[in-house]
MDTraj code that builds the backbone (N, CA, C; nanometers):
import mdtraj as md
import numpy as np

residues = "UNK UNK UNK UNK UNK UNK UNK UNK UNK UNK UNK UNK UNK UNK UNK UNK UNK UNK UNK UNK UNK UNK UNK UNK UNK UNK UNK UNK UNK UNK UNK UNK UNK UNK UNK UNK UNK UNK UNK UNK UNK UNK UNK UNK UNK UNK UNK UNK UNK UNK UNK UNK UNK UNK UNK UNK UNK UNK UNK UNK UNK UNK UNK UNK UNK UNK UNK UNK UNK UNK UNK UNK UNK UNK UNK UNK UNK UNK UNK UNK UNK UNK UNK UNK UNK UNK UNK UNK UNK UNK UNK UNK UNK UNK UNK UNK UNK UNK UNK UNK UNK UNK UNK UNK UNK UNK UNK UNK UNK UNK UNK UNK UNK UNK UNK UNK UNK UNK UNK UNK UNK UNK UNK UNK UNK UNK UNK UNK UNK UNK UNK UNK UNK UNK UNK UNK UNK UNK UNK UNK UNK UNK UNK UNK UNK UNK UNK UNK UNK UNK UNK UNK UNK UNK UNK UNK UNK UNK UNK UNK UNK UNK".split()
xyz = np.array([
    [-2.0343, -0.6925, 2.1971],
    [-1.9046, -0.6443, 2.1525],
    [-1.8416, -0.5655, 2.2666],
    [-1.7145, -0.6069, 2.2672],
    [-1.6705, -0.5359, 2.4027],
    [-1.6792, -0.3913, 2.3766],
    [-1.6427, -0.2898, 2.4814],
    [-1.6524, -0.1740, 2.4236],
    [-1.5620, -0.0931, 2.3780],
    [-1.4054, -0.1618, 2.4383],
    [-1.2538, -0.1265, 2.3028],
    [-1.3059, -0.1534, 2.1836],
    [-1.3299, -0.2261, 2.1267],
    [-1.3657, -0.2250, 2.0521],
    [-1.4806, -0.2074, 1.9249],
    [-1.5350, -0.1294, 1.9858],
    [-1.6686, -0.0268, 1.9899],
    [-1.6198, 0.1015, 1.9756],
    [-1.5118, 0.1643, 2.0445],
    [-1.4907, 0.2760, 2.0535],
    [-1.3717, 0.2874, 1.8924],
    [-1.2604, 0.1733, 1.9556],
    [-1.1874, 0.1506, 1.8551],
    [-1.2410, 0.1777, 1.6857],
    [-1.3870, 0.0691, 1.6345],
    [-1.4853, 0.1057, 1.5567],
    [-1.4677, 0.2468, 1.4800],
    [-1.5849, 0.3248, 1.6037],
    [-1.5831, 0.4238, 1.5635],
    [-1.4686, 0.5361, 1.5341],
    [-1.4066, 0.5377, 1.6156],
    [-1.2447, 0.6293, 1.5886],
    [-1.1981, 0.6178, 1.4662],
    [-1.1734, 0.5016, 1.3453],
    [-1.1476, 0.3650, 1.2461],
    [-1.2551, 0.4973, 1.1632],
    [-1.3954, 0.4709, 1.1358],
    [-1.4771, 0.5566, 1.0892],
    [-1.4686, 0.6836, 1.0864],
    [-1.4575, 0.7773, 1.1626],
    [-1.4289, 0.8725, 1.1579],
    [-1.3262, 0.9267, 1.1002],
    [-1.2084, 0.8488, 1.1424],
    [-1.0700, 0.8838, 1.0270],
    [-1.1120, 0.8623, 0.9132],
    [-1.1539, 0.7892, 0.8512],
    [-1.1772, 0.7326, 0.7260],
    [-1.2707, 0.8408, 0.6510],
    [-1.3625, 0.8697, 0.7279],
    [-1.4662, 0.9901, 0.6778],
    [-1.3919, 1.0785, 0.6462],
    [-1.3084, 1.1557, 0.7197],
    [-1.2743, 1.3206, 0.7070],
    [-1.1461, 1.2663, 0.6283],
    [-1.0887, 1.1456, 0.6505],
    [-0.9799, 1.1709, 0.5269],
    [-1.0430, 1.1469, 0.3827],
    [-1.1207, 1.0793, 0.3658],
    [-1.2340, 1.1174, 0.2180],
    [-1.3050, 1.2474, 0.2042],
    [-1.3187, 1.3512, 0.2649],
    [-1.3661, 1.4293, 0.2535],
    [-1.2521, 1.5752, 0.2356],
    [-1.1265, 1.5622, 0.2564],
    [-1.0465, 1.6578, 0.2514],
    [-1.0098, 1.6874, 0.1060],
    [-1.0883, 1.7768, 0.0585],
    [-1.0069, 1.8891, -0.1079],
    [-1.0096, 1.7154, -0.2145],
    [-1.1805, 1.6595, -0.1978],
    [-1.2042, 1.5482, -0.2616],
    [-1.3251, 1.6026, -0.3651],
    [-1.3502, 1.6043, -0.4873],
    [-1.4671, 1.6344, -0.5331],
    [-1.4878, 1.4984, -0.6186],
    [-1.6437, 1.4710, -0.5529],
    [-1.6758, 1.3297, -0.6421],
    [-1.7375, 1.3383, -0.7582],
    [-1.7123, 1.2733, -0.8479],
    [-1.7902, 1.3271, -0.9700],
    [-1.8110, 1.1402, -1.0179],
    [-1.9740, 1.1739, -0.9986],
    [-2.0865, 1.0192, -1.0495],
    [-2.0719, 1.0134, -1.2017],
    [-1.9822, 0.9289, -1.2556],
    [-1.9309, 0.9365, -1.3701],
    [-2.0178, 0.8839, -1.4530],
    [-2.0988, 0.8804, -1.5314],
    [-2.2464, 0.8284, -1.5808],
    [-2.2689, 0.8891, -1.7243],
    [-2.3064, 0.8617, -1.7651],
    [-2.4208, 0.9528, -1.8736],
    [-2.5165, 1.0343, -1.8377],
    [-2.4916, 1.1517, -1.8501],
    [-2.6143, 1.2404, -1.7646],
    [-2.7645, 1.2652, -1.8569],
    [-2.8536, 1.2418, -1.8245],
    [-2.9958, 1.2844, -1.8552],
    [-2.9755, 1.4331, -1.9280],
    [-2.9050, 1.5327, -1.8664],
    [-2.8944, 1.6360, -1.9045],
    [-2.7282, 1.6703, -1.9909],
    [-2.7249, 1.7029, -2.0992],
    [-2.5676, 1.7265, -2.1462],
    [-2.5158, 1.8186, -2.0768],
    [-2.5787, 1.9183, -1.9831],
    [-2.4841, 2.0222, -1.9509],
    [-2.4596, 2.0098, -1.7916],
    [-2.5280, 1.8868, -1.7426],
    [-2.5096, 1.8701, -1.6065],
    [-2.3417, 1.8595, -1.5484],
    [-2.2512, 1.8517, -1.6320],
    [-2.0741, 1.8178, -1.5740],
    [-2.0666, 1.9419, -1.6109],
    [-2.0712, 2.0616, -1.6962],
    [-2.0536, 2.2016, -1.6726],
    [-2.1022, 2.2558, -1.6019],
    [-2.2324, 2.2680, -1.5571],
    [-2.2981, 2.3316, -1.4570],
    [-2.2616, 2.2866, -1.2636],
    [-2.2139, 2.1477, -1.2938],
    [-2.1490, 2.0997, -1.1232],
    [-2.0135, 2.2226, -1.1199],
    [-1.9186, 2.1781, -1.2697],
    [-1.7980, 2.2308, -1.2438],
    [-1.7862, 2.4151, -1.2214],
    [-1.9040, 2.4598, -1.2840],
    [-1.8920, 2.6001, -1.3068],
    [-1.9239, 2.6517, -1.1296],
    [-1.9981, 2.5651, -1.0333],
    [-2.0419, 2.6044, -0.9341],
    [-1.8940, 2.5357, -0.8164],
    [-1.8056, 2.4739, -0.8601],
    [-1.7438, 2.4505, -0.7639],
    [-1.5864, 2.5047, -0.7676],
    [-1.4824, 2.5014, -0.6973],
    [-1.3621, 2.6054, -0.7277],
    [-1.2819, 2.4159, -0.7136],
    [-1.1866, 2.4402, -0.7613],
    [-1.0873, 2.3550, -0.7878],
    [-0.9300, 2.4366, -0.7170],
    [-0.8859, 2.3673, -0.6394],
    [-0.7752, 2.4246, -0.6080],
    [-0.6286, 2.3203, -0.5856],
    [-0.5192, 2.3568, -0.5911],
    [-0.4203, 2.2836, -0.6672],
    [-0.4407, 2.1925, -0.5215],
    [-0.3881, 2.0679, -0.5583],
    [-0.4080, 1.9426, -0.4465],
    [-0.5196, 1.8581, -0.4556],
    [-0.6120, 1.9513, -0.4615],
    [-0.7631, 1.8761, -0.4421],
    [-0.7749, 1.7395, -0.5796],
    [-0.8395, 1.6662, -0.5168],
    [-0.8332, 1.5675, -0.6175],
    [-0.9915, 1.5748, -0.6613],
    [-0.9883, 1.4481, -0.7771],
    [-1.0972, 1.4395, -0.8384],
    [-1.1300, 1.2589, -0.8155],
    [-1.2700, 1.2290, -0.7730],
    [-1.2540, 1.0997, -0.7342],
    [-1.4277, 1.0530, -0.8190],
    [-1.3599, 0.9438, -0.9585],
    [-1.4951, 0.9572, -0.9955],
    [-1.5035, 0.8031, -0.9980],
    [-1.6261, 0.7900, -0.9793],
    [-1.7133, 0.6657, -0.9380],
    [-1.8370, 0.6355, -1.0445],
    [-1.8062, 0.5336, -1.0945],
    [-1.8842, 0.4863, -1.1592],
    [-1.9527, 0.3311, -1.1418],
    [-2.0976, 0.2711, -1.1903],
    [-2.1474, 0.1661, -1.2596],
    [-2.0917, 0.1139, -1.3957],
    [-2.1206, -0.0312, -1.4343],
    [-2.0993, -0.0195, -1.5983],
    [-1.9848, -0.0006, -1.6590],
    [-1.9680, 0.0241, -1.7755],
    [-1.8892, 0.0378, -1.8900],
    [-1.8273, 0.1774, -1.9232],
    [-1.7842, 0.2419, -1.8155],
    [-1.7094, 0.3747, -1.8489],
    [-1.5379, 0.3927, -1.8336],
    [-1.4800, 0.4771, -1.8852],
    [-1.3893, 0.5001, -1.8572],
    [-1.3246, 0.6623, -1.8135],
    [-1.2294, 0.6947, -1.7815],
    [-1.1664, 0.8288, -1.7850],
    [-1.0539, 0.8860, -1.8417],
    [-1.0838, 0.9857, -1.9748],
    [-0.9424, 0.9567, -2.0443],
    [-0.9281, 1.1259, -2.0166],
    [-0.8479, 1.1874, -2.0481],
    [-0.7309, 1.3174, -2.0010],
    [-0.7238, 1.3645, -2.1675],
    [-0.8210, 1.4574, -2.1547],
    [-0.8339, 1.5298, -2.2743],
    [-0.7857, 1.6723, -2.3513],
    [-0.7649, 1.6827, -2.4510],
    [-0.7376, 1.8213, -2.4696],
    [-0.8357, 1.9353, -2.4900],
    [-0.8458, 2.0504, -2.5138],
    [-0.9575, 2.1134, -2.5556],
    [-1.0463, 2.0490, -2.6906],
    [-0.9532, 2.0337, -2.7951],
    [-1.0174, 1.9888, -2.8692],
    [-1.0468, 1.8191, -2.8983],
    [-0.9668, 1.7399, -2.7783],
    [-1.0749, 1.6328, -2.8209],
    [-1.2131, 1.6111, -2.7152],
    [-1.1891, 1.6987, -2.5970],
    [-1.3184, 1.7436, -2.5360],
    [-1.3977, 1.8282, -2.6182],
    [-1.3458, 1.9229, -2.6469],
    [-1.5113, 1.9715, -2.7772],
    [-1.5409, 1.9062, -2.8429],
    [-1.4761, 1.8240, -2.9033],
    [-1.5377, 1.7509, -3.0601],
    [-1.5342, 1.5921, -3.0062],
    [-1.4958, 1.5684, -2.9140],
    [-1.5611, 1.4455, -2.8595],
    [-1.4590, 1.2772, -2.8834],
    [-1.3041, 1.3665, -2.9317],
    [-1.2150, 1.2699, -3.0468],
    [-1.2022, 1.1368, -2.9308],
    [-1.1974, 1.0626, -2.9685],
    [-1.1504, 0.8910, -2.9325],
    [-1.0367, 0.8860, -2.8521],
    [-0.9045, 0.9772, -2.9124],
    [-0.7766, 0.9767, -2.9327],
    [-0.7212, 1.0185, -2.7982],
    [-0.7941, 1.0750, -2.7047],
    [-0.7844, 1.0933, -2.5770],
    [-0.7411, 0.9957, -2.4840],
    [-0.6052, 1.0096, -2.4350],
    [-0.5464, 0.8431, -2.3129],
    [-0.6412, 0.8918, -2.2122],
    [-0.6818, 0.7198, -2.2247],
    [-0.7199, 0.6984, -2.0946],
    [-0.6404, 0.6454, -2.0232],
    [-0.7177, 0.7174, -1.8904],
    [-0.6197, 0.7380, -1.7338],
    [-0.6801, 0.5836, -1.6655],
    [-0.7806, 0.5405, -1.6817],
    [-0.8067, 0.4096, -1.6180],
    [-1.0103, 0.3879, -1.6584],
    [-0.9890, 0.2555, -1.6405],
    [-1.1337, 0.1842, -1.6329],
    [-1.1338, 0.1287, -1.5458],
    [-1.1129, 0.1676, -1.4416],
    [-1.1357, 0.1012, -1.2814],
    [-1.2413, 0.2098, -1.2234],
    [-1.3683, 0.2247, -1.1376],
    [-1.4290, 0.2874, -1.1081],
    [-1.3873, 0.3033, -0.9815],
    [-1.3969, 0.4203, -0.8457],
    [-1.3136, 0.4740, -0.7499],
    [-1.1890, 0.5346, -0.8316],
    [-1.1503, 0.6177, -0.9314],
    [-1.0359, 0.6689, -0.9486],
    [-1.0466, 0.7660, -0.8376],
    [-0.8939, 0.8034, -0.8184],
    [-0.8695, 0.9696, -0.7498],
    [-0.7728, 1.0089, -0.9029],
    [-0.7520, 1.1056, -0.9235],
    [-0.7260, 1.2089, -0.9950],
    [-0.6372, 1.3345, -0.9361],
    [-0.4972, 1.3074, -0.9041],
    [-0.4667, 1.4208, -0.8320],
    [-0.4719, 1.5919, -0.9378],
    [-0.5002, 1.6899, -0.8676],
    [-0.5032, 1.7992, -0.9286],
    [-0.3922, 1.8972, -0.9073],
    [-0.2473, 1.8590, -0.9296],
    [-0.1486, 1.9390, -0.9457],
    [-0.0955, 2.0040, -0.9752],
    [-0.1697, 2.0433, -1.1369],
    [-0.1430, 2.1476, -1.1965],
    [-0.2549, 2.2698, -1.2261],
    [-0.2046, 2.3880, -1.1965],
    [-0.3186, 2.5022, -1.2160],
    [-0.3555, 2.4804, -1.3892],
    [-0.4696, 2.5376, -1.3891],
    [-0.5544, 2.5219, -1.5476],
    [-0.6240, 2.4711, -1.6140],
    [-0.6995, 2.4768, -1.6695],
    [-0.7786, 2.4296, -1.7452],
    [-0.7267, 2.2394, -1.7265],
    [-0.8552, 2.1586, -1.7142],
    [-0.8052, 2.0302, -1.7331],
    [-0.9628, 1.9877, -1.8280],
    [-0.9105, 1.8812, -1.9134],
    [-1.0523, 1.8246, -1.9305],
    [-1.0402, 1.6387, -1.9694],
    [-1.1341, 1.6208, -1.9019],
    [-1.2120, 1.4633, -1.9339],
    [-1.3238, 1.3922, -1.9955],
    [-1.2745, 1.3023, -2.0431],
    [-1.4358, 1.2423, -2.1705],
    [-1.4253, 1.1253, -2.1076],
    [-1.5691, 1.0059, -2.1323],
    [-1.5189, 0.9043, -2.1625],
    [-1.5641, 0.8356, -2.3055],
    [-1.4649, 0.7759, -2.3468],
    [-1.4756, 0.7047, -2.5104],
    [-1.5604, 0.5938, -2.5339],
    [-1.6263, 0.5370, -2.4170],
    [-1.6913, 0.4457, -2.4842],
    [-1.8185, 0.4910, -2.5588],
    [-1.8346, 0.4157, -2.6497],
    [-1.9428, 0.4570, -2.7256],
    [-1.9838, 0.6169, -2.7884],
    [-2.0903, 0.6529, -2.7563],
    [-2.1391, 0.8090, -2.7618],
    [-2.1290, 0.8616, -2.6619],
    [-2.1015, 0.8117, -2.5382],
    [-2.1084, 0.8630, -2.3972],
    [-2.0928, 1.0358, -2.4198],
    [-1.9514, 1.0320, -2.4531],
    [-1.8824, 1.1862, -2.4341],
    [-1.9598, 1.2804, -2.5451],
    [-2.0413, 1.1923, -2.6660],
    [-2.1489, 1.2737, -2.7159],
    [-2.3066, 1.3301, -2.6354],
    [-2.3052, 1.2575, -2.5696],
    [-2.4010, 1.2715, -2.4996],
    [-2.4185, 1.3846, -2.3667],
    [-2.2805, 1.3685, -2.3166],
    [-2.2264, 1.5209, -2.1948],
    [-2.1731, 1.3889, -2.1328],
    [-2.0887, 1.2979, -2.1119],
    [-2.0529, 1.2609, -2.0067],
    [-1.8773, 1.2983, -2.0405],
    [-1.8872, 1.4258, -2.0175],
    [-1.7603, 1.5337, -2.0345],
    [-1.7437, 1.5981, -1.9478],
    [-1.6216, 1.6282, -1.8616],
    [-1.6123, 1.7130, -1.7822],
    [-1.4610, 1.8271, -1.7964],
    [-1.4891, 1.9503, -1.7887],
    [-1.3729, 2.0926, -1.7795],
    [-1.3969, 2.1424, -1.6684],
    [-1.2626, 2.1749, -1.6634],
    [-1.2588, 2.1864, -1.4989],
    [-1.1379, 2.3291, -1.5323],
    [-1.1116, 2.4147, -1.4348],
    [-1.0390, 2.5060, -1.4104],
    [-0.9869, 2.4844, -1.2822],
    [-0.8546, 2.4637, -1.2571],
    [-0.7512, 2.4440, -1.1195],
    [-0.7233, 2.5661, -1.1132],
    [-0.7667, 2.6458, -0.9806],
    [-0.6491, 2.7884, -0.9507],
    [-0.5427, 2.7273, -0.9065],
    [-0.4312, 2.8457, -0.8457],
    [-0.3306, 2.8043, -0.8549],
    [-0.2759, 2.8544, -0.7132],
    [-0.4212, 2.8246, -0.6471],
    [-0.4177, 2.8596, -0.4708],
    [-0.4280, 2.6924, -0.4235],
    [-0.3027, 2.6996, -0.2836],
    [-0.3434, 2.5801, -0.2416],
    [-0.4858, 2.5970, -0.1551],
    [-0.6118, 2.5228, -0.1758],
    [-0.6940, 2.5569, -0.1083],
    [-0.7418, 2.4617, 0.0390],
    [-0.8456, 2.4915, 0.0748],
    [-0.9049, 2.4538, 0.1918],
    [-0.9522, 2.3179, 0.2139],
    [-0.9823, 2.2538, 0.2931],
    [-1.0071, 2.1050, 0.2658],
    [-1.1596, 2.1185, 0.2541],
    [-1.2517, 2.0297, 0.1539],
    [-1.3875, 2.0815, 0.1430],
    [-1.4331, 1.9444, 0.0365],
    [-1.5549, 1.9323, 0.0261],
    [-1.6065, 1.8568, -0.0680],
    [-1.7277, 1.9248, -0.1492],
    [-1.7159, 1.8565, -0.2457],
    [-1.8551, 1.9193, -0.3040],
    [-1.9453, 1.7944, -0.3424],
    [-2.0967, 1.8463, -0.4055],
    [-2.1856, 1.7471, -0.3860],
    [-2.1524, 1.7009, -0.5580],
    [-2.1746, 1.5494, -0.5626],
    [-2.1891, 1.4978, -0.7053],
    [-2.2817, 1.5949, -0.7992],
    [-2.2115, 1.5692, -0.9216],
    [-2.3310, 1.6109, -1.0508],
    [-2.4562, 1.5281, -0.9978],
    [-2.5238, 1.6551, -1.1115],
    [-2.6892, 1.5577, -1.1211],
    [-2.7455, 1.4535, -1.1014],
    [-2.6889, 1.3666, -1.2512],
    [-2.6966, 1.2429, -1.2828],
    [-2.6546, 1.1523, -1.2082],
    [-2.7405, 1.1214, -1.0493],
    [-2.6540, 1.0560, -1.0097],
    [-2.7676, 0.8881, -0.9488],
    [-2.6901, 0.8071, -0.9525],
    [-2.8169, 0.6821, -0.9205],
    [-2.7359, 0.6172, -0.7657],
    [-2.7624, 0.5162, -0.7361],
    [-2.7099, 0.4734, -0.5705],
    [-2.5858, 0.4712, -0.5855],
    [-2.4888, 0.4121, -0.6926],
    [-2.3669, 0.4072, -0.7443],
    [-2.2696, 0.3648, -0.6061],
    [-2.1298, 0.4351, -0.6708],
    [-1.9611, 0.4219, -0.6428],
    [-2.0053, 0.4697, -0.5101],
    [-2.0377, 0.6165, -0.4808],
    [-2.0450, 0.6527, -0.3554],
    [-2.0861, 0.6023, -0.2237],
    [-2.1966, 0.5818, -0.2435],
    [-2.2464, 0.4634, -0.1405],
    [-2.1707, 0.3297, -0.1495],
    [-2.1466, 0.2499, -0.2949],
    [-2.0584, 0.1282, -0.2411],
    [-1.9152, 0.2005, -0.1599],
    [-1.8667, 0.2879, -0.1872],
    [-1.7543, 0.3189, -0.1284],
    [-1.7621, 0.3583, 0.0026],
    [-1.8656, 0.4221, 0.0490],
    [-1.8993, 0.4150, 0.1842],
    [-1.8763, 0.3203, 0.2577],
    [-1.9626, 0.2333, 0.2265],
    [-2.0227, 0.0929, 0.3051],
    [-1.8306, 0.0162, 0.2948],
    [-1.7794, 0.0326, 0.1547],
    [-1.6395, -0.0369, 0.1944],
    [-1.5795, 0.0158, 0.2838],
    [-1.5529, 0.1544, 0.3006],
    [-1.4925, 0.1978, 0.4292],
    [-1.5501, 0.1774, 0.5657],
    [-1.7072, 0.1573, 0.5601],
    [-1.6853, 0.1141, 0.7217],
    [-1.6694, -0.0410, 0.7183],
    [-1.6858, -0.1103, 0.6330],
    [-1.6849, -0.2676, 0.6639],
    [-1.5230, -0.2465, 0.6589],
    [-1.4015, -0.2188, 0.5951],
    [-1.3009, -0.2534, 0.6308],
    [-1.2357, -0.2087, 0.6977],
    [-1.3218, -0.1188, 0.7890],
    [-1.3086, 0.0025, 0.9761],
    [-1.2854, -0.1453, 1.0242],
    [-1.3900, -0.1901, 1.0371],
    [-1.4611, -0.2966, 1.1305],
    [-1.3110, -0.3936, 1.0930],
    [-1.3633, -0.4476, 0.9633],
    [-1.2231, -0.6165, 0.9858],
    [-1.0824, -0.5263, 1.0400],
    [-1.0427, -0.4180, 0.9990],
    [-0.9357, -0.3712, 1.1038],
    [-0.9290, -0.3792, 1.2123],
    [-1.0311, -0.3286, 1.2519],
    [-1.0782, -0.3351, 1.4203],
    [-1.0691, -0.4292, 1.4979],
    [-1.1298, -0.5473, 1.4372],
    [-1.1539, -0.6834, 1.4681],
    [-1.0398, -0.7555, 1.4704],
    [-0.9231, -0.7429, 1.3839],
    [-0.8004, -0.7737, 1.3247],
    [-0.6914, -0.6994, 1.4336],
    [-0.6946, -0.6023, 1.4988],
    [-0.6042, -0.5549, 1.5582],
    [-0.6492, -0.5996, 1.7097],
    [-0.7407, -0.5851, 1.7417],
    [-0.8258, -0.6705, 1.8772],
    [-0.7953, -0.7696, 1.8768],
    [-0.8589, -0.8677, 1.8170],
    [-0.7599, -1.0201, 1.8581],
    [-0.6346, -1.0169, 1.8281],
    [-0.5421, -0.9857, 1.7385],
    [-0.4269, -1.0263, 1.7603],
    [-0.3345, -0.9345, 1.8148],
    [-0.3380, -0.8471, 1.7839],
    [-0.2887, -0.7311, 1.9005],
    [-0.2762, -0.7290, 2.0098],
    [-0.4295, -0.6861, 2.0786],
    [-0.4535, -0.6372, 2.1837],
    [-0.4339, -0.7680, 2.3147],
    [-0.4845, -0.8812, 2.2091],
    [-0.4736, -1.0332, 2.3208],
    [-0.3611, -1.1209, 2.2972],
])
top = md.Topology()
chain = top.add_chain()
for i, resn in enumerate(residues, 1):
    res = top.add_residue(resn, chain, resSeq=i)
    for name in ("N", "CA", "C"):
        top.add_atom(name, md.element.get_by_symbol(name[0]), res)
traj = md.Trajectory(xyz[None], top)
């Protein structure tokens, strides 16, 4: 491989990294082993207005935009925001937010998440997934960002550059 395009590569990667990593918190959207594992991630991490929420899932889940009470009691009636796994979630408004998902018992089970937005724009930062987490979204989403570094790369080299 020549080495423009080697360097090109990596430069491609690196952007791609730190722009996934800026005021991104991933949350492995799953059924957790433990019910209190999505309170205990959220209670340890700060949420600040901008930062998004980017959850990744396997399987049969969804993400619906809940109120207090159909996050406590677990109601159905909650819109969902999408069944596509890779959501982002922008976090624009300060306060309390909360998410279930409806299929099945899931959201009986803890796959619930409350979250508190201050109402500071904050720092660019990531935090580590909940618990419950198996090879999942994250890693496929990895591996998509550098494989479509590369066909960019490759794509702007030949026809571009020659």
């Amino acid at each position: 491989m020549d080495s423009r395009v080697a360097l090109m590569s990596f430069v491609m990667v690196a952007l791609l990294m730190k722009g996934a990593a800026a005021g991104i918190h991933t949350v492995n959207w799953t059924v957790p082993s433990n019910k209190s594992a999505y309170t205990t991630w959220a209670n340890t991490s700060t949420f600040y207005l901008n930062d998004q929420l980017q959850f990744g899932w396997s399987g049969t889940h969804n993400v619906a935009n809940a109120t207090k009470d159909e996050y406590d009691n677990c109601l159905k009636t909650a819109k969902v925001l999408t069944s596509t796994s890779l959501t982002l979630i922008d976090l624009n408004t300060s306060g309390p937010l909360y998410f279930i998902c409806t299929i099945d018992d899931h959201c009986e089970s803890g796959q619930k998440l409350a979250i508190n937005v201050t109402n500071v724009i904050g720092p660019t930062l990531t935090t580590p997934p909940p618990p419950p987490s198996s090879a999942s979204a994250l890693a496929v989403g990895t591996l998509f960002a550098i494989v479509s570094s590369i066909i960019v790369t490759s794509f702007i080299y030949r026809f571009i550059l020659y």
